[in-house]
C-alpha positions as CSV (number, residue, x, y, z in Angstrom):
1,X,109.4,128.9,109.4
2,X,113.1,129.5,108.2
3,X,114.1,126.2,109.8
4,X,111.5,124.6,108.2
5,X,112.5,125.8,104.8
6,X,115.5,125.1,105.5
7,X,115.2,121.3,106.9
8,X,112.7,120.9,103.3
9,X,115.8,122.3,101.4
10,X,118.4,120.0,102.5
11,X,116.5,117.2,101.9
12,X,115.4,118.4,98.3
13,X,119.1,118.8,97.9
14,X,120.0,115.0,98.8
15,X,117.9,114.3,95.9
16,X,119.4,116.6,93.4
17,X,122.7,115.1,93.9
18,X,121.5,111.3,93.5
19,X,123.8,110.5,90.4
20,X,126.2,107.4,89.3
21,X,129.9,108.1,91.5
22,X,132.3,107.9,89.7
23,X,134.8,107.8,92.9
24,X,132.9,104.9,94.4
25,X,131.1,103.8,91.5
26,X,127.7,101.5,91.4
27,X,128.4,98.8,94.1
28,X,128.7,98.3,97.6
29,X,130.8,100.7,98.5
30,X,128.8,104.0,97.1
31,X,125.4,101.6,99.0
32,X,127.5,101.6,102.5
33,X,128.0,105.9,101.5
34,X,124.2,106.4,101.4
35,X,123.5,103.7,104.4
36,X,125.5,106.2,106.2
37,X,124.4,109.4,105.1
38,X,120.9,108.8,106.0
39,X,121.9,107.3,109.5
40,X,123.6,109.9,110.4
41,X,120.8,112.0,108.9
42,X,118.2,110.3,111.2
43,X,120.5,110.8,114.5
44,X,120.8,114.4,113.7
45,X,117.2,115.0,113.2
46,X,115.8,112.8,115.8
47,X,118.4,115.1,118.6
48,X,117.2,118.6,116.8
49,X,113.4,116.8,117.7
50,X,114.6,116.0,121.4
51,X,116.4,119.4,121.7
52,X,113.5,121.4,120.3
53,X,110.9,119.0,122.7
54,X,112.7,120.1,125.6
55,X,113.7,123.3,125.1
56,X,109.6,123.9,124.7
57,X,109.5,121.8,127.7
58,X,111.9,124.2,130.0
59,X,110.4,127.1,128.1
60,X,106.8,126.7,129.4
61,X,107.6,126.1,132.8
């Protein structure tokens, strides 16, 4: 249950941060930032999925 709360508060944080940069401003740039945070956020969570599927895997063997 920790993790979950945890997982549910990162992604509630993401949000509380969405505000205008003023280091890469409005355009591209600061739209290439976000492209990559939430790729990078998708890898990470679909290996914690396949780590977690086969550690119950190797666990109920």
């Amino acid at each position: 249950m920790k993790f979950l709360t945890f997982i549910f508060s990162l992604l509630l944080t993401s949000q509380a941060f969405a505000h205008a940069d003023h280091a890469l401003g409005d355009g591209a740039l600061h739209m290439l930032y976000h492209a990559v945070f939430w790729a990078l956020f998708a890898v990470v969570a679909v290996k914690a999925f396949t780590y977690f599927k086969a550690k119950k895997k190797q666990n109920s063997k």
